[in-house]
N, C-alpha and C positions, 0 to 999 in steps of 0.2 A: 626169356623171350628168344625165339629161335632165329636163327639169321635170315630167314628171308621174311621173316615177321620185322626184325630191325631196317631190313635196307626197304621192304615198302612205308615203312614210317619216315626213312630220310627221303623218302621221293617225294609222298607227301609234301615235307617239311619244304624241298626243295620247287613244288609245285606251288605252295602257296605262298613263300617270299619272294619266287620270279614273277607270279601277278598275282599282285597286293590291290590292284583295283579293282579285279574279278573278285577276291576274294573277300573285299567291301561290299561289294553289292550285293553277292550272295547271302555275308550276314543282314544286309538291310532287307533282301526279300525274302528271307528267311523267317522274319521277326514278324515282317508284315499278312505273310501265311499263317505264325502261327497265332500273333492276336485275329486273326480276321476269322480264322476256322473253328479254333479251340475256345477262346475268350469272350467273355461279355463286357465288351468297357463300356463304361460307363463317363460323364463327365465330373468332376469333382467339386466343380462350384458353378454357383448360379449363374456367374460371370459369364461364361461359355456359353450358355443356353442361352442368356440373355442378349448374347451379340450372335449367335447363330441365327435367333428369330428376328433380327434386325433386316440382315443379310437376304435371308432367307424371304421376306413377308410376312412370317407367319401374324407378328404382333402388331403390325403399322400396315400392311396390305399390298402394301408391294417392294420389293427388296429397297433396301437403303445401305447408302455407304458408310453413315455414323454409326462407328464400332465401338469408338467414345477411346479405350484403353487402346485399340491395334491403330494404326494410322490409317487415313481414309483412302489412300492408295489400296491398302487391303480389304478393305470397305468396297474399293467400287471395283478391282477384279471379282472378287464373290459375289456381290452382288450381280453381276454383269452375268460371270456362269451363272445364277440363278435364274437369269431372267431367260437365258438360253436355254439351259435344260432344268428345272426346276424338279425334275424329278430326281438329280442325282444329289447326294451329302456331301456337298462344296464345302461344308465348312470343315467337317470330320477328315475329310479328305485331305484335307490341308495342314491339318495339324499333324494326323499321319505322315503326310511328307516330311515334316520338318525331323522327326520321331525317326523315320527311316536315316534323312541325310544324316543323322546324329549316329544310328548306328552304321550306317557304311562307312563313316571316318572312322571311328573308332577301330571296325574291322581292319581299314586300310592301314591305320597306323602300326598295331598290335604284328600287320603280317609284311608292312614294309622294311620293319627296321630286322639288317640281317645280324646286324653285332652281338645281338644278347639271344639264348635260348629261346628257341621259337614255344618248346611246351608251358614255360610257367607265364606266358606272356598272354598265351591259348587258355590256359585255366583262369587267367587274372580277369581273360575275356568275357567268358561264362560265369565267372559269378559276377561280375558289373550287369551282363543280363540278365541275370535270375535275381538279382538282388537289388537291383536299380531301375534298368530301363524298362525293363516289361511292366515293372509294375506301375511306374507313370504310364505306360501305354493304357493300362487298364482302368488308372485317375486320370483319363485324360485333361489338363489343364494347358491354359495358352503361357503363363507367368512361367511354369516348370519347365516346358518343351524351350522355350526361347529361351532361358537363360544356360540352360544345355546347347544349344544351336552355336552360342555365341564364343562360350568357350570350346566348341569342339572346332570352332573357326580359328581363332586363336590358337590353339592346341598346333592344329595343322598346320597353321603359320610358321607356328616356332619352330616344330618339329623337323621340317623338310626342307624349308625357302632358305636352308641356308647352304642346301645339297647342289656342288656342282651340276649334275645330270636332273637335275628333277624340272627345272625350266620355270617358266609363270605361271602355273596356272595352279602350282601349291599356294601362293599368297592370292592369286585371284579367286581362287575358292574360299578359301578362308575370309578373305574381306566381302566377297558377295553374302556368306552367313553370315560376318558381324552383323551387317547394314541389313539384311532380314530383321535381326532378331532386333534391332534399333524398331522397323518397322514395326514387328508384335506387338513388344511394348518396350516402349522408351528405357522402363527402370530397369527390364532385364540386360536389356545393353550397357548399362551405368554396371550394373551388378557384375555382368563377364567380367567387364575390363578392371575394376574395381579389385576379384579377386584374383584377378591373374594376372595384377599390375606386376607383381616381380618376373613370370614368363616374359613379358612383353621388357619388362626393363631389358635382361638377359640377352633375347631374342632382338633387337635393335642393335645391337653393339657387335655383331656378327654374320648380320645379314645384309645383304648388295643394297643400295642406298635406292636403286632400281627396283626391286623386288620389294621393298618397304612400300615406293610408292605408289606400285600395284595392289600394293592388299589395304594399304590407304585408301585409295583413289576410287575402290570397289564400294570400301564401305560407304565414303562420302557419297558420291555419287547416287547410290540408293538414300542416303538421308535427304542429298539436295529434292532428290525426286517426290518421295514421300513430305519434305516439307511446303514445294509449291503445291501438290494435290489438295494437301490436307489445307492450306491458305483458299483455296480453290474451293472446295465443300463446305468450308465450316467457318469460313471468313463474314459471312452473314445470317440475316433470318435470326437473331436472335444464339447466336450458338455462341460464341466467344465469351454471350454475358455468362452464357449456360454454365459454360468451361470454367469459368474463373469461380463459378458457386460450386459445380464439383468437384474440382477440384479444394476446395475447403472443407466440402463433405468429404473426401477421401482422405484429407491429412488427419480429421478426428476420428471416422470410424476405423484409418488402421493406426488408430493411437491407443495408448491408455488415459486420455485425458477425458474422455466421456464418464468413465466410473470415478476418477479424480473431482469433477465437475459435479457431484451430490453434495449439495449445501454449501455450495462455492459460491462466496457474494458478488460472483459476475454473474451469474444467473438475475440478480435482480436487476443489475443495472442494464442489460440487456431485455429485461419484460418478459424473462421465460420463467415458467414456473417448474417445479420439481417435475411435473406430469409432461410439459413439453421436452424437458429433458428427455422422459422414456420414450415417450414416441418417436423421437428422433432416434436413440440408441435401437427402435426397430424399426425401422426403414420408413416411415409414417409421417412425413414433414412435408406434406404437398401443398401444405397455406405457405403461399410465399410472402403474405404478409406478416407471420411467424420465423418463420423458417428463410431468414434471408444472407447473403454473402459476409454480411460485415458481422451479423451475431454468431456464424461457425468462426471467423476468423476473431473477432476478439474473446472465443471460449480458447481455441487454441494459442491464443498469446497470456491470455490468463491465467491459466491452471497448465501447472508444470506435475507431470505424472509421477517425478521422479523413478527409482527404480523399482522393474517390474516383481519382483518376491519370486519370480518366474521358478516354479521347482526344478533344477535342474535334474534331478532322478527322473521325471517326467522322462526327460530326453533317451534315457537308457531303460524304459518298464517295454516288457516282447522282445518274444525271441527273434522279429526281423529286427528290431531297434538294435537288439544286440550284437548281433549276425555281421548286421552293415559295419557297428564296429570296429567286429573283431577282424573283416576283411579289411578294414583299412589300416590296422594294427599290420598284419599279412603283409600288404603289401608295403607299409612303410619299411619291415624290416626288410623286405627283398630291393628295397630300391636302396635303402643303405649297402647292403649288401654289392649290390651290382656297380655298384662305381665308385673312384676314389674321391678322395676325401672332400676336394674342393666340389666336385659335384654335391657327394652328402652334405655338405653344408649349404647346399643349396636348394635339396630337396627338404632341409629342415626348416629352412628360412621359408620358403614358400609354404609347406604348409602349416606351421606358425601364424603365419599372415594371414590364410583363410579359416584358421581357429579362432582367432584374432576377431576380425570380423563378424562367427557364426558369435560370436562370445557378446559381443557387444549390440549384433540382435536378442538376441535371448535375452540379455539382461532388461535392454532399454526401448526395446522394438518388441517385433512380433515375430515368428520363427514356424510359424504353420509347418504342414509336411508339403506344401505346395514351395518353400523355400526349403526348406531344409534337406528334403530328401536330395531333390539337383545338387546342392552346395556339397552332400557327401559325396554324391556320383560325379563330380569334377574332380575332388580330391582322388578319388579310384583314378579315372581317368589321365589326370594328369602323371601317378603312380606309374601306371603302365607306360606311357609311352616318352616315360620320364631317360629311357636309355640312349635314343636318336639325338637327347638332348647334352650327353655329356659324352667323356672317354670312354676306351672299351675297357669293359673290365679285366682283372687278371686275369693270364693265360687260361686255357682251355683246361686243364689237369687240374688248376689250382682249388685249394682247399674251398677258399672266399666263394669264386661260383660255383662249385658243384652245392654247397651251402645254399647256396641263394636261390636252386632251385624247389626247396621242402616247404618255405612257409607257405609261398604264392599256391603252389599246386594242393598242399592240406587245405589251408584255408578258402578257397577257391572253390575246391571241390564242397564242403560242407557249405560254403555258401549258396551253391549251385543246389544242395540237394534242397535244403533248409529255404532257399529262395520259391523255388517250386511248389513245396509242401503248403509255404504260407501263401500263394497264389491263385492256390486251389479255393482254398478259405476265402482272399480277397473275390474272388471271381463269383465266388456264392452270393457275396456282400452284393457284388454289382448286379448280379439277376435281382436278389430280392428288391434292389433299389429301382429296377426300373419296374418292378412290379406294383411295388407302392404307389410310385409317382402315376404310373398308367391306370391305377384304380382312383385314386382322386382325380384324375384329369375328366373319365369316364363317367365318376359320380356326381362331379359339378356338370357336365351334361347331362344327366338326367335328373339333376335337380328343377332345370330349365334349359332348355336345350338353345331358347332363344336371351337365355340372361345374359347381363354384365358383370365377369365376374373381379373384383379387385383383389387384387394377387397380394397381400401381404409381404413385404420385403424376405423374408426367411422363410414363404413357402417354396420358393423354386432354390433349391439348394444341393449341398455334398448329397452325393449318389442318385445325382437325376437321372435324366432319360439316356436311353443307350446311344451314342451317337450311330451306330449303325440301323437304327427302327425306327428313328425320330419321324417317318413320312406315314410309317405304319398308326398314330395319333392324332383324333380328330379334337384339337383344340377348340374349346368354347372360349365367344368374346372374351377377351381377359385385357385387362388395365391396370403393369407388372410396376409394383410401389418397391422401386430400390433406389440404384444411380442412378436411373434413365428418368427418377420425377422430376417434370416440371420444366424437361428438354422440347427443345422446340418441335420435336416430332409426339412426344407426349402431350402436350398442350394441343397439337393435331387431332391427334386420336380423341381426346377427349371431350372436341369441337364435335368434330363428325357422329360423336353421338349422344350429344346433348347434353352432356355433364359441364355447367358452369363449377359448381360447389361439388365437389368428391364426397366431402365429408356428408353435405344435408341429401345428397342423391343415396349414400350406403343407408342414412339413418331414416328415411319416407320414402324413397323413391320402389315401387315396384318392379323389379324386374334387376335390380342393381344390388351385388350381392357382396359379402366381405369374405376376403377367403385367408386364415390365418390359422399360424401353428398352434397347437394346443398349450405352448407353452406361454404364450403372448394374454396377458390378462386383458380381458374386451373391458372393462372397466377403466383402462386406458384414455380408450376411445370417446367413453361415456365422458368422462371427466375432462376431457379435451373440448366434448360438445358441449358441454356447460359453463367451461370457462370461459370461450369463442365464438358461442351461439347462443347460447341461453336457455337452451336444451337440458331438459333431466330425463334420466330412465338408463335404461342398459340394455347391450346387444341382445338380440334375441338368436337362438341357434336354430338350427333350422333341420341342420344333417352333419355325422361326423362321420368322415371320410379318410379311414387308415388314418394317416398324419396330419389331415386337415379338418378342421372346426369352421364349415358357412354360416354365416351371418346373416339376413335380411331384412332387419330394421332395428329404429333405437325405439325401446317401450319403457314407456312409464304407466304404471298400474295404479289406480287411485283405488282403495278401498272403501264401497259406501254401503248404506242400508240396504240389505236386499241384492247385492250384485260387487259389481265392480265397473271403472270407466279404464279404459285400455286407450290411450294413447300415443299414438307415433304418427310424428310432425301437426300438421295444424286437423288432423284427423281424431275425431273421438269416436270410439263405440263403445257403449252401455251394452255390460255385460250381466246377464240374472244369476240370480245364485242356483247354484244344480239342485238339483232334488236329490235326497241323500243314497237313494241306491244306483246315479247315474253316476256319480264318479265317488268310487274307495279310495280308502288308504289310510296309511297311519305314519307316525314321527317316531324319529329315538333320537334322543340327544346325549353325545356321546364323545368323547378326545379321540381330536383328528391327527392328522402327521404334526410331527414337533408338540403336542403338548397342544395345538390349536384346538380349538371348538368345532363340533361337527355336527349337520344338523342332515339328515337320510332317513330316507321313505320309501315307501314303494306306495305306486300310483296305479287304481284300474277305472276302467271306464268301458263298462260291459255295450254295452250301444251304437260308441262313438269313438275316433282316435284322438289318443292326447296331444295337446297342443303345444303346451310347454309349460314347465313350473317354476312363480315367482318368489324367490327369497324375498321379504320384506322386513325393515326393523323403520320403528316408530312409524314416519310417513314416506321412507325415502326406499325404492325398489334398492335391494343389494346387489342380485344377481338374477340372471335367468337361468336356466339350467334346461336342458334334454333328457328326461328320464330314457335311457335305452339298453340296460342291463335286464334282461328277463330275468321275472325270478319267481317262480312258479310252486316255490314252495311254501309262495303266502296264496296258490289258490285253493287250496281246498279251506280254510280260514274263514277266506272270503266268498265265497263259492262262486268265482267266475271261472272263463277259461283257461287252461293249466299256462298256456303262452301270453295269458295278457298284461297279468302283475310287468309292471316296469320298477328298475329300481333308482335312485338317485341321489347323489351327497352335495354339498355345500361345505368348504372349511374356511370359518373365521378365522382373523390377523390375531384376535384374541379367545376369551370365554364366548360362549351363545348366548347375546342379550336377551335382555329379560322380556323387548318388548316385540319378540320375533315375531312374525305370518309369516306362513306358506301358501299359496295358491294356485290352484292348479286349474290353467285356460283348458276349455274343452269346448272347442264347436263357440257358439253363442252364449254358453256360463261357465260360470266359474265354483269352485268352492272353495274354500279357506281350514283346510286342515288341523285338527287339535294336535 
């Protein structure tokens, strides 16, 4: 490198440690450019979406401040922008912000501290963005951003408030992000301080007693605030009883005690049967006279999940899983490297303690990449700006730091390229996710443009809609089956459009439709309406939609002389039997997946379109089925149209009993297939 190529690099160098605050906020709008120009993000769980359309109107009709997980202080600022400009993405925008202030600290820190080498602190930077925070940018989630927000408060606390010249407003910024991310959500707040209890131990015992009660008094202050609001919102109308029953639905579905809970004798003693079980484990428990506070709360005192068999190799399968860390390998040896001893023992003791921690989610909890990912990007984090916090290292010549510059800067840079490369991919994921979702949203309105549609708990999920086009989507009625059942704003919704009974409106009612993932067995449902109602028969399909399976009634099919009686609710029609050249077809029976039984056909109906087709054994309907596989190489065969043949399977728990029917609805008859 030539010398006027080295002294523009120490000006540089020298530019960006005299302001370290400019040089913050350029990485934050830096980040914010390039996810907003380059990126498709997308949101990562239903959660999000789900409190966006709270906010927003979309799903209750006019913005509301029950966020349910964020506090209702954040409920009724967004809501409020909403009601102001309803055309801008108040929520997206918000979590961006928090997304941003996380990377302009980080910036700040990395180019404040002038003690340690500004280059490997610079590369430690770029790969924390290439390997961490872009890519939450592009998941974007409220649990991941806030628990990032809260240690990057903390972080800055510790880092600075103990610096003669830095003044208040190092701990005042710090404590005004604690008490945010308290506001997001509670648990992230518990989570910061939880893993950065040794920072904070450290960080106490060296900082002005003043300056403590600044970044205190910030955070408190936002909690006192956020706790009269939310007393304020949510203090009546039925919400408190709400709270305390979701809150018992939250400890079991993020437990392992619901799969523990199959053939657990609390099940009896509580009146739930194996089938009520499922339905609860998919979001489906809207009888509150099933599905009540004290039977989630004595399943969870009952059944102990003990430990999760969790594969820990899970944790290390991708080249980003590995990536993250081998940078954090990187940077531990650079942080050993960069200070003496009594600091490295304290960089070992800390992150010990947040291994510690991830160790004992994984085992006995849950470890999503909605925690996981943040928990490694703190330990980066804390890595880096781990120098401000101890002695300076050995002189400038010395062997130690010229050393301590190769790992950060190798590993850094391969994170950076390696972060990028799989971003590209991630960012693929995100388009085709909001692709999917936008074509089910689209196809349940043209299914009925004026239906009800019931959103199954697990169809609004990971890789929804893009937070930047959410305005661009014309939602159909929808009545969303997850946390938000049976909330007092749910029981609104469901007033305003005539739904006493959820269940007997999905299973007779016209115009009222079930919308679930293809994974979710409808026979669930059936078996729920018989045990509860007195109802037999099974869902009928209607239309399948990319990742979703509509529903529009519960049928039961009687098989008689001459025809068939089709039944759904206190409804019958006498169905005739076809004449044998209005509806083809034939059977093979044959081994389905795993060794199961398999019963496939293909169905034509030259005249008329098919209606749908009934599995049947002895008297009891099995299944109904949608033939919609074309398959046109049984039409010259059969000598109809080459596009009409449909095709269709069915697989049995076991062998294909002996006393199967098939029947295929067509119009006003039916026929019963050999």
């Amino acid at each position: 490198m030539s010398a006027a190529e080295t002294s523009a690099l120490h000006r540089l160098e020298e530019t960006v440690v005299r302001h370290p605050i400019r040089f913050g906020l350029g990485v934050a709008v830096f980040t914010v450019i390039v996810v907003r120009l380059l990126l498709h993000p997308n949101f990562d769980s239903g959660d999000d979406v789900a409190m966006m359309w709270i906010v927003d109107g979309t799903t209750y009709g006019t913005p509301a401040p029950h966020m349910v997980f964020s506090n209702a202080l954040v409920g009724e600022i967004l809501s409020t922008l909403y009601r102001i400009a309803p055309g801008v993405a108040w929520y997206p925008a918000y979590l961006y912000a928090l997304h941003a202030a996380v990377a302009g600290v980080l910036g700040y820190l990395v180019a404040a501290d002038a003690r340690s080498p500004l280059g490997p602190r610079m590369a430690a930077l770029g790969g924390i963005l290439a390997l961490f925070l872009t890519h939450m940018w592009l998941d974007l989630q409220f649990t991941s951003v806030s628990l990032l927000l809260g240690a990057a408060g903390i972080l800055l606390f510790a880092a600075r408030s103990h610096l003669p010249h830095s003044g208040q407003w190092a701990p005042l910024v710090g404590g005004l992000m604690l008490g945010v991310t308290a506001l997001v959500r509670w648990r992230s707040f518990q989570g910061a301080l939880l893993l950065l209890a040794p920072v904070v131990v450290v960080a106490v015992r060296r900082i002005a007693v003043k300056r403590i009660a600044v970044f205190t008094g910030a955070a408190v202050l936002l909690l006192l605030t956020g706790t009269v609001v939310e007393a304020v919102v949510q203090g009546d109308d039925g919400w408190s009883e709400w709270i305390e029953f979701n809150s018992a639905r939250g400890d079991l579905h993020g437990s392992r005690s619901l799969p523990a809970a199959v053939g657990h004798p609390v099940l009896e003693e509580i009146g739930w049967s194996a089938n009520d079980l499922a339905m609860f484990r998919e979001w489906f428990f809207v009888d509150d006279a099933v599905y009540t506070t004290g039977a989630l709360q004595r399943i969870g005192d009952a059944v102990d999940p003990g430990p999760s068999g969790f594969a820990v190799a899970g944790q290390f399968r991708g080249t980003l899983r590995l990536m993250r860390i081998g940078f954090l390998g990187g940077m531990g040896i650079w942080a050993l490297a960069s200070v003496r001893r009594r600091s490295g023992i304290y960089v070992a003791l800390t992150t010990a303690w947040i291994a510690l921690i991830a160790g004992y989610l994984l085992v006995f909890g849950r470890f999503p990449d909605r925690v996981s990912v943040p928990i490694l990007a703190i330990v980066a984090m804390f890595l880096v700006v781990l120098p401000a916090t101890g002695p300076p290292p050995d002189g400038p010549g010395s062997l130690r730091r010229r050393a301590a510059w190769w790992p950060p800067i190798i590993v850094a840079g391969l994170g950076f390229v390696i972060g990028v490369a799989t971003l590209v991919d991630a960012d693929d994921e995100s388009e085709a996710g909001h692709r999917r979702m936008t074509t089910a949203i689209d196809g349940m309105g043209e299914i009925d443009p004026d239906g009800v549609f019931v959103a199954q708990g697990t169809v609004l999920r990971k890789r929804l809609l893009s937070p930047l086009r959410t305005g661009d989507i014309d939602l159909p009625t929808v009545v969303p089956l997850g946390w938000q059942t049976n909330s007092p704003l749910h029981r609104s919704l469901r007033a305003d459009l005539g739904i006493d009974d959820i269940y007997t409106a999905i299973a007779e009612d016209a115009g009222v439709y079930l919308a679930a993932n293809p994974t979710v067995d409808p026979a669930l449902f059936a078996t729920f309406m018989e045990e509860h109602r007195g109802r037999r028969g099974r869902l009928r399909p209607v239309a399948r939609i990319d990742t979703v399976i509509v529903y529009d009634a519960l049928v039961d099919l009687v098989i008689i002389d001459g025809g068939a009686v089709e039944v759904i609710g206190p409804s019958q029609r006498i169905l005739a039997d076809a004449e044998p050249d209005a509806v083809l077809g034939e059977l093979e029976i044959g081994p389905g997946r795993r060794q199961r039984g398999r019963v496939r056909g293909w169905v034509a109906a030259p005249q008329a379109a098919i209606g749908y087709v009934v599995i049947i054994t002895g008297d009891r309907v099995q299944a109904i089925v949608l033939p919609s596989e074309p398959r046109p190489e049984k039409a010259a065969a059969a000598g109809v149209a080459p596009d009409t043949p449909l095709g269709f399977y069915y697989d049995f728990d076991g062998p294909v009993p002996a006393d199967l029917q098939v029947a295929v609805v067509v119009g006003d008859s039916v026929r019963v297939l050999d």
